[in-house]
C-alpha positions as CSV (number, residue, x, y, z in Angstrom):
1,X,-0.4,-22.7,-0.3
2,X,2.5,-20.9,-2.0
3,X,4.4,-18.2,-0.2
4,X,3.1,-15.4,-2.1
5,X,-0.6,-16.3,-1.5
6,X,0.2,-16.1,2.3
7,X,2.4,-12.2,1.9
8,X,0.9,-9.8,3.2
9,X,-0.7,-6.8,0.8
10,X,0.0,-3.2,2.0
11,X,-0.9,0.1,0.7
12,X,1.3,3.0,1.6
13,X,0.8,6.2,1.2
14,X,3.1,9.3,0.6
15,X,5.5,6.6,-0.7
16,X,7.6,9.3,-2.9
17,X,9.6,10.4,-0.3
18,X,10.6,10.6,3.2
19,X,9.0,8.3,6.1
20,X,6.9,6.4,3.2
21,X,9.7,6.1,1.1
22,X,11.5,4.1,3.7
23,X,8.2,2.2,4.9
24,X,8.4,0.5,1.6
25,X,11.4,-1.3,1.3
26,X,11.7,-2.4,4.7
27,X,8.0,-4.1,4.3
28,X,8.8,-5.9,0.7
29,X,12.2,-7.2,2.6
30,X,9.4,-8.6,5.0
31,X,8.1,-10.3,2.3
32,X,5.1,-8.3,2.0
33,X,3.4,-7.0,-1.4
34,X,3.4,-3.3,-1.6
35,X,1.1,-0.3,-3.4
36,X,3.0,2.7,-2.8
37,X,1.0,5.8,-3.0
38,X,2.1,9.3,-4.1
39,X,0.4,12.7,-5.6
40,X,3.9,13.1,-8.2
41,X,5.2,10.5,-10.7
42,X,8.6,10.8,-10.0
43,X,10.0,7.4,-9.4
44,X,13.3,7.1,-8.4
45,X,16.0,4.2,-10.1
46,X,15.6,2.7,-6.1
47,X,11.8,2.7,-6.6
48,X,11.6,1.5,-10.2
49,X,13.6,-1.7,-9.4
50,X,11.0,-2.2,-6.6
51,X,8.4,-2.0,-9.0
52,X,10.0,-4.4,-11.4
53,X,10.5,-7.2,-8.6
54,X,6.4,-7.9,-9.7
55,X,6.1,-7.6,-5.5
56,X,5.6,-3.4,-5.3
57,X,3.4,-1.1,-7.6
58,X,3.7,3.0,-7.7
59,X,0.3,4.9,-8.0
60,X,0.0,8.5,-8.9
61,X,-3.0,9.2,-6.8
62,X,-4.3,11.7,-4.0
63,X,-6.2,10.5,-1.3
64,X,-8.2,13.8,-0.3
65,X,-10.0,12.9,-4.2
66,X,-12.6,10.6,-3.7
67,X,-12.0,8.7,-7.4
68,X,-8.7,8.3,-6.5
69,X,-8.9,6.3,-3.5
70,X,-11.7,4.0,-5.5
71,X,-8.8,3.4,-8.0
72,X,-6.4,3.1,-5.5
73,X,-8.6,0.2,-3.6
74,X,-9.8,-1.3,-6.7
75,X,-6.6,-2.0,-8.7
76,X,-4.5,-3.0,-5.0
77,X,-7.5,-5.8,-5.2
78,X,-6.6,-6.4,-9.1
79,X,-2.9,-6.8,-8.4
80,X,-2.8,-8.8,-5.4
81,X,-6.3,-9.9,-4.6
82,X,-6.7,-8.2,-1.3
83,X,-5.9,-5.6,1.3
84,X,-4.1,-6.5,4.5
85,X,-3.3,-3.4,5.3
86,X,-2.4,0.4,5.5
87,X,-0.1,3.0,6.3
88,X,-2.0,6.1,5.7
89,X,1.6,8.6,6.1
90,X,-0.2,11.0,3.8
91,X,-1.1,14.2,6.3
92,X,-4.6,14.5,5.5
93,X,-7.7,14.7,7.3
94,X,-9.1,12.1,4.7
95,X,-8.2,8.6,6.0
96,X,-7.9,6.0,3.0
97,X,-9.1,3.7,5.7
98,X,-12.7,4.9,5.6
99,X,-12.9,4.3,2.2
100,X,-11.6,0.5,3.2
101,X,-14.4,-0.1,5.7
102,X,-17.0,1.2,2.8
103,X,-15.8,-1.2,0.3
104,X,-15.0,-4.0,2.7
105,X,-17.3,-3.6,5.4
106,X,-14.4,-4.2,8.4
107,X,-15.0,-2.6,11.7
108,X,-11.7,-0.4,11.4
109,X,-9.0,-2.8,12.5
110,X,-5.4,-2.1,13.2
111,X,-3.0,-4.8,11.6
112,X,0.4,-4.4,12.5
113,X,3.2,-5.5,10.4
114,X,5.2,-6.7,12.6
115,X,2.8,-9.4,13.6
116,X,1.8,-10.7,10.5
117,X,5.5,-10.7,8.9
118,X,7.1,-12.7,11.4
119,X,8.8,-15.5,10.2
């Protein structure tokens, strides 16, 4: 099984700027794959060369809108197949993780990264 069939898939959210900015070059250093969240479409030169490494994607989306965290779930699945995982740093009473468990039926679990990127 190659590598990049066995990296773990991560969505972050708030990924723009502050903690979730940092979240996500420290996970694809990991080796993970990474959908990085954010309500404004200003990607930085640092996040644009993270995007073109084919292992990180930028999404304009909000996760209190309900479409948007059906996109958000549906095209992390397109890109990499599967979700592994999230960091929900986006302040909001609406947890992307609920609409996880409707989609995919899990019981709520809590993967940690550090875990599952050992190497």
């Amino acid at each position: 099984m190659s590598e990049f069939a066995t990296s773990p898939v991560f969505i972050v959210t708030g990924a723009s700027r502050g903690i979730g900015n940092a979240i996500v070059p420290e996970l694809l250093r990991r080796g993970a794959r990474v959908v990085g969240v954010a309500r404004n479409s200003d990607a930085s030169a640092a996040q644009q060369a993270e995007a073109a490494s084919g292992n990180c994607h930028y999404l304009r989306a909000d996760v209190t809108v309900e479409a948007d965290r059906v996109m958000i779930v549906e095209t992390t699945k397109r890109l990499f197949g599967r979700i592994d995982g999230v960091i929900n740093k986006r302040a909001s009473k609406t947890c992307l993780a609920v609409r996880l468990r409707v989609c995919f039926g899990t019981k709520g679990e809590v993967f940690s990264p550090e875990k599952r990127m050992r190497k």
